[in-house]
Biopython code that builds the backbone (N, CA, C, O; Angstrom):
import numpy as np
from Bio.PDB.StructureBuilder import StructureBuilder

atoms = [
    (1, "UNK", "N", (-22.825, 95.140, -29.916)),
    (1, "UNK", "CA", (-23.266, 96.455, -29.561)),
    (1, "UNK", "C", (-22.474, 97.482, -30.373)),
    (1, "UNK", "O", (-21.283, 97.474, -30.682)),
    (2, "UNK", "N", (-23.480, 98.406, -30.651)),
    (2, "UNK", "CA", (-22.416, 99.159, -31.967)),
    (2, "UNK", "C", (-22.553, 100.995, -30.925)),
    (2, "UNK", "O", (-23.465, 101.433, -30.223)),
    (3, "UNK", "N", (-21.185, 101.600, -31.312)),
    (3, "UNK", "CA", (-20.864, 102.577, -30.563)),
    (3, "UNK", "C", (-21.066, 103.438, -31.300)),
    (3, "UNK", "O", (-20.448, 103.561, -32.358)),
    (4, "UNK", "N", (-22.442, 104.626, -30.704)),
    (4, "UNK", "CA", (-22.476, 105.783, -31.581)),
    (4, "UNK", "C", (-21.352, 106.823, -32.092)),
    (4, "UNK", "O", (-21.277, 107.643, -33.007)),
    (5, "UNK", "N", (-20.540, 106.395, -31.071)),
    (5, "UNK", "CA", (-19.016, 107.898, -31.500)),
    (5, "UNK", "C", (-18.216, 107.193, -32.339)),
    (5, "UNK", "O", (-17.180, 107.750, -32.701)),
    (6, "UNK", "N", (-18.521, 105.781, -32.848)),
    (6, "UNK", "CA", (-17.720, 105.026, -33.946)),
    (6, "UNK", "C", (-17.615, 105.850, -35.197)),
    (6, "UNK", "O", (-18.564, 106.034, -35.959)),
    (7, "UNK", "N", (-16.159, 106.435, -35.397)),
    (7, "UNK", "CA", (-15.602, 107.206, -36.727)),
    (7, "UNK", "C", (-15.571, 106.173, -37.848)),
    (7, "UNK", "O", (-14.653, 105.353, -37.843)),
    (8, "UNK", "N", (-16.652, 106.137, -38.972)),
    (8, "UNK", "CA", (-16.535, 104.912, -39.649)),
    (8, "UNK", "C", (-14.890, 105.309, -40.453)),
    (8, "UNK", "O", (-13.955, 104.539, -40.676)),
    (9, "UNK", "N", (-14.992, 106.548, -40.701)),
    (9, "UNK", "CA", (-13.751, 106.885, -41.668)),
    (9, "UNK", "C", (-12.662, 106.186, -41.102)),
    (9, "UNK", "O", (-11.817, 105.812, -41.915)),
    (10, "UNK", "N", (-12.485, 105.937, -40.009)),
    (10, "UNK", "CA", (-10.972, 105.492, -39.743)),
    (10, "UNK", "C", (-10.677, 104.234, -39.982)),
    (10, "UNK", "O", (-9.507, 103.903, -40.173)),
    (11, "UNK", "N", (-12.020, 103.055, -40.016)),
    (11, "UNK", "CA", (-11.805, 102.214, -39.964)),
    (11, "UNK", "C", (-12.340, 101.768, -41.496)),
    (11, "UNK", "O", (-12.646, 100.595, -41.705)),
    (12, "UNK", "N", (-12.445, 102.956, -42.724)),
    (12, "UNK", "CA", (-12.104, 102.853, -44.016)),
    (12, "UNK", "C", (-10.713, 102.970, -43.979)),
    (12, "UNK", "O", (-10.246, 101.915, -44.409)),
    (13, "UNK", "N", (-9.806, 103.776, -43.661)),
    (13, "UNK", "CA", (-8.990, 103.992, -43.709)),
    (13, "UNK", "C", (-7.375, 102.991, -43.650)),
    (13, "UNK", "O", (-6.353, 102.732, -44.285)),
    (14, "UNK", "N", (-8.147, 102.715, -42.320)),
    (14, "UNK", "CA", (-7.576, 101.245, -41.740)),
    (14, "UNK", "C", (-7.399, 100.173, -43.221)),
    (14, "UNK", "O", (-6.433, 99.783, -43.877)),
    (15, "UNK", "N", (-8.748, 99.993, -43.291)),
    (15, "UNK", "CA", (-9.189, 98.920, -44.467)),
    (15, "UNK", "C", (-8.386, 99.192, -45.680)),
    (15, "UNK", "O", (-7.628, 98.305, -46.071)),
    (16, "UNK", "N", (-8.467, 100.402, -46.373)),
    (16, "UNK", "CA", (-7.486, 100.554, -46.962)),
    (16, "UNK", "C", (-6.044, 100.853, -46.950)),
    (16, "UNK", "O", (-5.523, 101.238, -47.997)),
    (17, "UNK", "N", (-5.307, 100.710, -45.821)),
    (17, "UNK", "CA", (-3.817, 100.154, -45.416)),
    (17, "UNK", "C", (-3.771, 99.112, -45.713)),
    (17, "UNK", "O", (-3.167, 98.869, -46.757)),
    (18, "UNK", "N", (-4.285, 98.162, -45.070)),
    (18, "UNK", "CA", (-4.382, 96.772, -45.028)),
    (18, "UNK", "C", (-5.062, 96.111, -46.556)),
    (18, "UNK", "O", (-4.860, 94.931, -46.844)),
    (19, "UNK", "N", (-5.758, 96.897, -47.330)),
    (19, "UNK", "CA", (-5.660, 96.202, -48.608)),
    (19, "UNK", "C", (-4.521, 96.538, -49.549)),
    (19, "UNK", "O", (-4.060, 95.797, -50.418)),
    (20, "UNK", "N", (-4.014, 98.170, -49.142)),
    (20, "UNK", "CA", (-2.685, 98.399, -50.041)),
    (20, "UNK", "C", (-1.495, 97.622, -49.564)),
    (20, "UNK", "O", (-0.519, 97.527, -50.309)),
    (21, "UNK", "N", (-1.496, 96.960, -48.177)),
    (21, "UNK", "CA", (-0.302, 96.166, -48.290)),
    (21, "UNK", "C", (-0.322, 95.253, -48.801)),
    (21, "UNK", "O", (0.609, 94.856, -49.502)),
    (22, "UNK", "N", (-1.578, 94.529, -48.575)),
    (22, "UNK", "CA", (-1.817, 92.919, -49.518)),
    (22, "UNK", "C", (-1.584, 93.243, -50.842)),
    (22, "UNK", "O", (-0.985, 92.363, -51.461)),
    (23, "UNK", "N", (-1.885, 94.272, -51.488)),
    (23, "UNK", "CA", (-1.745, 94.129, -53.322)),
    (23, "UNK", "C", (-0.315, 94.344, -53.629)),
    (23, "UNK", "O", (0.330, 93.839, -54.548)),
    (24, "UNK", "N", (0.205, 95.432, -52.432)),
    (24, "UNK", "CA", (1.808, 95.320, -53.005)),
    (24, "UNK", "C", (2.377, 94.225, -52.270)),
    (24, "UNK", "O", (2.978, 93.847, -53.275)),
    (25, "UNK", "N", (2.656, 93.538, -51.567)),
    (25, "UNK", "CA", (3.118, 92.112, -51.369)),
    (25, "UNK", "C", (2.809, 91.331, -52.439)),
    (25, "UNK", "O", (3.761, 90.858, -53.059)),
    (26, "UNK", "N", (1.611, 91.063, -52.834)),
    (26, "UNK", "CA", (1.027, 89.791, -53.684)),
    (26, "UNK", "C", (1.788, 89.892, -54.740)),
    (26, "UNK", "O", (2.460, 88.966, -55.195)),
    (27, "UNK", "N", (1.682, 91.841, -55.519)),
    (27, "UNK", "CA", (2.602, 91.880, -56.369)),
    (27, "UNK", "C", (4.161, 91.875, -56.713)),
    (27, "UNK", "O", (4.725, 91.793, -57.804)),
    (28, "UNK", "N", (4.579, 91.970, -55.644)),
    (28, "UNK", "CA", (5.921, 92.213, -55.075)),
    (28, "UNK", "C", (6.365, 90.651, -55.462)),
    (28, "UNK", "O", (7.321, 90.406, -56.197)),
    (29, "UNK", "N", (5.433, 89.533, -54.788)),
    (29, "UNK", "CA", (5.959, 88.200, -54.870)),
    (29, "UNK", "C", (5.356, 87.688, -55.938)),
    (29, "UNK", "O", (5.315, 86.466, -55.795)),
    (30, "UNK", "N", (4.915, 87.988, -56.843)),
    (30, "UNK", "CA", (4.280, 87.523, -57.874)),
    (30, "UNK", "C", (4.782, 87.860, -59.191)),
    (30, "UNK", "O", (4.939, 86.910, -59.958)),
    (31, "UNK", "N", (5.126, 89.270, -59.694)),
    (31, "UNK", "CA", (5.907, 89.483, -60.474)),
    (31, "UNK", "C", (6.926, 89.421, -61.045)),
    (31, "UNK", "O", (7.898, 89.777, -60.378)),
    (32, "UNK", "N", (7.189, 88.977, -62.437)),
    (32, "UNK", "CA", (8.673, 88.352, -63.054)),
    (32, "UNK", "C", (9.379, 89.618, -62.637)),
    (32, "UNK", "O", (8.974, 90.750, -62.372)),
    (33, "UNK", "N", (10.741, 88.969, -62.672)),
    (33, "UNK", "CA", (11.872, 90.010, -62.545)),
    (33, "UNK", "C", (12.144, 90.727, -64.104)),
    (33, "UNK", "O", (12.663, 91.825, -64.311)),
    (34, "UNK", "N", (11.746, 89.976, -64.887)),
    (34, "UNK", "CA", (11.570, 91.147, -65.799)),
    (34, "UNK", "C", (10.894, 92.480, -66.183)),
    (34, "UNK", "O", (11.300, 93.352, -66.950)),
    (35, "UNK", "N", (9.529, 92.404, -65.308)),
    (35, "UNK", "CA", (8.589, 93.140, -65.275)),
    (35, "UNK", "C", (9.684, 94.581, -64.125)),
    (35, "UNK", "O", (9.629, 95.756, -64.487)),
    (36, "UNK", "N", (10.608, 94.148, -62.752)),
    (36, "UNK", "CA", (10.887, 95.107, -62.125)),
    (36, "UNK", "C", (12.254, 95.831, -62.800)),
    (36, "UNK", "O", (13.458, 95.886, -62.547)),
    (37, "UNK", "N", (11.635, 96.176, -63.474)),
    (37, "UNK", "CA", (13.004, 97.203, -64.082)),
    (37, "UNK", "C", (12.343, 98.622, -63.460)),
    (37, "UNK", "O", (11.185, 99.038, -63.434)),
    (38, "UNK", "N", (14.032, 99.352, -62.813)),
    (38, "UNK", "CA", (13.834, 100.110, -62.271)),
    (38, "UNK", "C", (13.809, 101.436, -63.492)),
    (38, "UNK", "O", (13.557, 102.615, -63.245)),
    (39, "UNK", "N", (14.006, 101.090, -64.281)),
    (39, "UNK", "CA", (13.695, 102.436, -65.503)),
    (39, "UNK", "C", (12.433, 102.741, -65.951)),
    (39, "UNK", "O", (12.119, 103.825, -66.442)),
    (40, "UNK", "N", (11.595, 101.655, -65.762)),
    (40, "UNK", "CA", (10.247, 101.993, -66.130)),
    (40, "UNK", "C", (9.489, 103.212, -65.423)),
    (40, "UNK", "O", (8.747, 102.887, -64.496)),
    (41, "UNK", "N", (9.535, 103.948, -65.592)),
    (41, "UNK", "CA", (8.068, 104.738, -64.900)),
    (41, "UNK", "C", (7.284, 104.218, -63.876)),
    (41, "UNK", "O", (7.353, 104.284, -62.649)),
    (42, "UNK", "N", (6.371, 103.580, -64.817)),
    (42, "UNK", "CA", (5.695, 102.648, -63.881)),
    (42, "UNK", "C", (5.695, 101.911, -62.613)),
    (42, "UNK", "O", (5.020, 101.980, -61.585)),
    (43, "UNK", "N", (6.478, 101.328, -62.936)),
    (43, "UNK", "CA", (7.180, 100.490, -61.954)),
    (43, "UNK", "C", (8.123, 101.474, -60.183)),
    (43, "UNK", "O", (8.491, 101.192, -59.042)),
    (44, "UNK", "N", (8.067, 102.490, -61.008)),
    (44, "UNK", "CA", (8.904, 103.442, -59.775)),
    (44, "UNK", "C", (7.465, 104.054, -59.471)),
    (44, "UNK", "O", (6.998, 103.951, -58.337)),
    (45, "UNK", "N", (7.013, 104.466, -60.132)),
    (45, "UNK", "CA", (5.530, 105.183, -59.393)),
    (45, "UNK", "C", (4.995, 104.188, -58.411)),
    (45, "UNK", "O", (4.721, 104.595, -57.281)),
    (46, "UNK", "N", (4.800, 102.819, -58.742)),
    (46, "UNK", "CA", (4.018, 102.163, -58.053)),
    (46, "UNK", "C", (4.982, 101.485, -56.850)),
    (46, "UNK", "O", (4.408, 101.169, -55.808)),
    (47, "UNK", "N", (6.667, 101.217, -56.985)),
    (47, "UNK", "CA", (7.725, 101.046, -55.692)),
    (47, "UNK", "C", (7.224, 102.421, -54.795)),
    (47, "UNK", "O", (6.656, 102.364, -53.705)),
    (48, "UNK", "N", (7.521, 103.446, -55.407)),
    (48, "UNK", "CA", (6.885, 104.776, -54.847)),
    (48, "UNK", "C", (6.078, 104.588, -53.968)),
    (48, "UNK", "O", (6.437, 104.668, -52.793)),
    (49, "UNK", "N", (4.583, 104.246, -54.363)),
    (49, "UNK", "CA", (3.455, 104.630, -53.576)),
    (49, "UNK", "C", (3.461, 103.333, -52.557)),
    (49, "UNK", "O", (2.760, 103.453, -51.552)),
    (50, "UNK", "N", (4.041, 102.362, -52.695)),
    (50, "UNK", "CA", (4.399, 100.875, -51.697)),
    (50, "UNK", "C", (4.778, 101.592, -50.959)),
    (50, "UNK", "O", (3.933, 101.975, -50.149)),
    (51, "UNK", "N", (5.849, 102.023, -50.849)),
    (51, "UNK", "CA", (6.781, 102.791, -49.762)),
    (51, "UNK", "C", (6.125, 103.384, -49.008)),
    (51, "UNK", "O", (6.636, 103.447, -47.890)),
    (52, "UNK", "N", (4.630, 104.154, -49.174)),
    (52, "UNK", "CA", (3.801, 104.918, -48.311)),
    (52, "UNK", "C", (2.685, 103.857, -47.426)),
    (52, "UNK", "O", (1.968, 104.112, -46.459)),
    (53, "UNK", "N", (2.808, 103.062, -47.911)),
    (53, "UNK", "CA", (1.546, 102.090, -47.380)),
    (53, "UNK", "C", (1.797, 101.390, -46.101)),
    (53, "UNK", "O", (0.835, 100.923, -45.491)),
    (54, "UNK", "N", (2.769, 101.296, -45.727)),
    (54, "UNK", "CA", (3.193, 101.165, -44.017)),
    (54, "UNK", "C", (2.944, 102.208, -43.339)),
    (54, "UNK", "O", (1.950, 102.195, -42.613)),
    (55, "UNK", "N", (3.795, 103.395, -43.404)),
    (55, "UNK", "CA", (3.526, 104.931, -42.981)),
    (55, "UNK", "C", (1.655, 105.393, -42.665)),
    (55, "UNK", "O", (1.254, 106.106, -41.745)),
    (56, "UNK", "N", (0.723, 104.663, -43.840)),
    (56, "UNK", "CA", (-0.142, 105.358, -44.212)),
    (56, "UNK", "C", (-1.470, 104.424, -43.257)),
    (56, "UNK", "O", (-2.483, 104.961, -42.809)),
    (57, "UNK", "N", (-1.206, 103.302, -43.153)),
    (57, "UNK", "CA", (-1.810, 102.319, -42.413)),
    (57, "UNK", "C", (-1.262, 102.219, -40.637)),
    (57, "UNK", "O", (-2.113, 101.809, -39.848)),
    (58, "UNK", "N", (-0.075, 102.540, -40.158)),
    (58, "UNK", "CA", (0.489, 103.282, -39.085)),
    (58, "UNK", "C", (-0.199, 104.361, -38.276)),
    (58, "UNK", "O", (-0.526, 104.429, -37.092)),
    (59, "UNK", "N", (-0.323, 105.287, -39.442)),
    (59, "UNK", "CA", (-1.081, 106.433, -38.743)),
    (59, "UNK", "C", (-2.121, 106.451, -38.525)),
    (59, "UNK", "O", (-2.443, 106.799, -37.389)),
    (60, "UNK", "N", (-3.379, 106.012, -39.692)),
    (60, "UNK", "CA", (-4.419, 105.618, -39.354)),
    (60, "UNK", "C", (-5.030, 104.627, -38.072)),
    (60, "UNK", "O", (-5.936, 104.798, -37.257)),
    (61, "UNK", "N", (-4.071, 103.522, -38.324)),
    (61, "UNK", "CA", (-3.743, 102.851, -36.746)),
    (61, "UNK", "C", (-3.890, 103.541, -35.762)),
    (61, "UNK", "O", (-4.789, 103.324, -34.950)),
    (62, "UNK", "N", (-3.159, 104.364, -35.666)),
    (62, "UNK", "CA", (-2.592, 105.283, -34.501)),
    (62, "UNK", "C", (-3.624, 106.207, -34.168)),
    (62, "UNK", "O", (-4.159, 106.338, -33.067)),
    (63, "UNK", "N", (-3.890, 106.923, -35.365)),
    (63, "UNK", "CA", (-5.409, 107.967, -34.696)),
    (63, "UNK", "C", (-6.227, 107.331, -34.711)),
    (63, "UNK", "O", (-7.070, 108.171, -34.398)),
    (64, "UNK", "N", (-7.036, 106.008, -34.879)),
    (64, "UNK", "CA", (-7.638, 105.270, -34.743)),
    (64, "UNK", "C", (-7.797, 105.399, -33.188)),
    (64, "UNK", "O", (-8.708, 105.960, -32.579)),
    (65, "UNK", "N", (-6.495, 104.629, -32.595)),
    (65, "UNK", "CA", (-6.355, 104.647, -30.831)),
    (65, "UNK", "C", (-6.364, 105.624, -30.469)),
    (65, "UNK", "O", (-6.899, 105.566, -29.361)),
    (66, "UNK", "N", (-5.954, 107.136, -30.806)),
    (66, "UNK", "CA", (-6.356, 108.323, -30.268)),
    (66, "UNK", "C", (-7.194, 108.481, -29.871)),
    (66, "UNK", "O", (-7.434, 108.833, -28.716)),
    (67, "UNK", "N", (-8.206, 108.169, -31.095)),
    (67, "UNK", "CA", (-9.650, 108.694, -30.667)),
    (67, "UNK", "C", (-10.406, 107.623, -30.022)),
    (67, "UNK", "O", (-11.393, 107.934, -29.354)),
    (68, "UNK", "N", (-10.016, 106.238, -30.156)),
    (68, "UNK", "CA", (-10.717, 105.669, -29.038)),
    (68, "UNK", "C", (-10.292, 105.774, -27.744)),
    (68, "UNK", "O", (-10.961, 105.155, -26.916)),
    (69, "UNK", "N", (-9.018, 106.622, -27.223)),
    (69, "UNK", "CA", (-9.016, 106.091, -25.824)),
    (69, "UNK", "C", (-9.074, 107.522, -24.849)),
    (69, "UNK", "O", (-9.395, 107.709, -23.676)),
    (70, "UNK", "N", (-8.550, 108.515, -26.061)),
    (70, "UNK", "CA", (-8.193, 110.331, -25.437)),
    (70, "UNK", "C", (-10.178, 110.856, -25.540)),
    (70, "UNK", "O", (-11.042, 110.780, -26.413)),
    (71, "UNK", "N", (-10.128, 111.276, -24.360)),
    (71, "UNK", "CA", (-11.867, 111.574, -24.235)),
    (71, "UNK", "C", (-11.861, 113.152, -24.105)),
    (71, "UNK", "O", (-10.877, 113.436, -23.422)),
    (72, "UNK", "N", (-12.544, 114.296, -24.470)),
    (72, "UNK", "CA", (-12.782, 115.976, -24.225)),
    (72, "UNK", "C", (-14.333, 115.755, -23.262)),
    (72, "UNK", "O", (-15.334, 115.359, -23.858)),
    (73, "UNK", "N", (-14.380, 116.025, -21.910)),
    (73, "UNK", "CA", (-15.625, 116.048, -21.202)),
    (73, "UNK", "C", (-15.088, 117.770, -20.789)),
    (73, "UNK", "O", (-14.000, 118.246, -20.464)),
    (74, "UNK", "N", (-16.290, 118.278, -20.972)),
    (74, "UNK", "CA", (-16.658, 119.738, -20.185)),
    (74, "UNK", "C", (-15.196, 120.109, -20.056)),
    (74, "UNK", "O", (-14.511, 120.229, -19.040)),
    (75, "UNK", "N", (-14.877, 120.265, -21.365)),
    (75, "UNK", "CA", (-13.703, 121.472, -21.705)),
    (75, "UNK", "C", (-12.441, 120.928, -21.200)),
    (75, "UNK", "O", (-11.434, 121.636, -21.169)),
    (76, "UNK", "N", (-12.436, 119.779, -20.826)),
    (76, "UNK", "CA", (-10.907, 118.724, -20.163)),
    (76, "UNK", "C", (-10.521, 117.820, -21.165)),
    (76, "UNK", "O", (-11.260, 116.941, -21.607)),
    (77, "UNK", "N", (-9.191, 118.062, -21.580)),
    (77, "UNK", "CA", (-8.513, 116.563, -22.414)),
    (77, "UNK", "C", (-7.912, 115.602, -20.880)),
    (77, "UNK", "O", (-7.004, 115.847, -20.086)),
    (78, "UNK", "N", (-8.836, 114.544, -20.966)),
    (78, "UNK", "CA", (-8.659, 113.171, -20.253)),
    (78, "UNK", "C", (-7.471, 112.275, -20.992)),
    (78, "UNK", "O", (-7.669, 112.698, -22.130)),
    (79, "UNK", "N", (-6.926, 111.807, -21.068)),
    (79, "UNK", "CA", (-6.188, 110.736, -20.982)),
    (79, "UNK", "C", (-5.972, 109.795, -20.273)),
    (79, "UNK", "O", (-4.980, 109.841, -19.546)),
    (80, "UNK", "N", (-6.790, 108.695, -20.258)),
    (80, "UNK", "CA", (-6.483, 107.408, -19.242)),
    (80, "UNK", "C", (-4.659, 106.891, -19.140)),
    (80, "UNK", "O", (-3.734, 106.912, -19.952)),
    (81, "UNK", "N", (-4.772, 106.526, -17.934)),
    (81, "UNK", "CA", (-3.410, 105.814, -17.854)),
    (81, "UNK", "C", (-3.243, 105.413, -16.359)),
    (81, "UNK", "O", (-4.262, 105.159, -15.718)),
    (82, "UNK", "N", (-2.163, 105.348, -15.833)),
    (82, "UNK", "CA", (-1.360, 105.149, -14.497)),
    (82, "UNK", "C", (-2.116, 106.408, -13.695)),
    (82, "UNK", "O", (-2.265, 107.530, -14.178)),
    (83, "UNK", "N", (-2.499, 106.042, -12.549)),
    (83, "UNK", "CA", (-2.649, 107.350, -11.637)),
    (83, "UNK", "C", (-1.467, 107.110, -10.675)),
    (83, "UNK", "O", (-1.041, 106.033, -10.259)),
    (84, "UNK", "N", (-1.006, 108.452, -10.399)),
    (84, "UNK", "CA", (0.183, 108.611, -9.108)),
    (84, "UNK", "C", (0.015, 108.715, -7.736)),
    (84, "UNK", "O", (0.996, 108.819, -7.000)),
]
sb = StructureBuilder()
sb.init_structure("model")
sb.init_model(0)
sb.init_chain("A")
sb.init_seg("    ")
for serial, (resi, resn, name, xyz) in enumerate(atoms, 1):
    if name == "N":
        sb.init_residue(resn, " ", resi, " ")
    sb.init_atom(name, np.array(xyz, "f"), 0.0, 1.0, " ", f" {name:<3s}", serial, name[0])
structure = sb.get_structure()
């Protein structure tokens, strides 16, 4: 059953966390140690943008569950949880 309020964007988003971690792992464990010289350019641009790909797949995560679980009915932010 497919849910009309389904945000496809998030779960592009998602998708692409989860493919930027696989390419920097694969490359991470795959590459000669000659290739990681930290003087290259290159090589720091792309340690660089690794470094964001936890952070960047996290959040998306995260507002992902926002928006599936925080509901706006007739002008009220709902939040499910514990009742007291």
């Amino acid at each position: 059953m497919e849910n009309k309020n389904r945000l496809i964007l998030l779960d592009i988003l998602r998708a692409i966390g989860v493919m930027l971690m696989i390419e920097g792992h694969t490359i991470d464990a795959t590459l000669s140690p000659v290739y990681k010289d930290g003087a290259s350019i290159i090589f720091q641009f792309w340690t660089f943008f690794r470094g964001l790909t936890a952070p960047f797949f996290f959040f998306s995560a995260g507002l992902a569950f926002v928006f599936a679980t925080v509901k706006y009915r007739e002008g009220v932010l709902i939040v499910p949880g514990k009742s007291h």
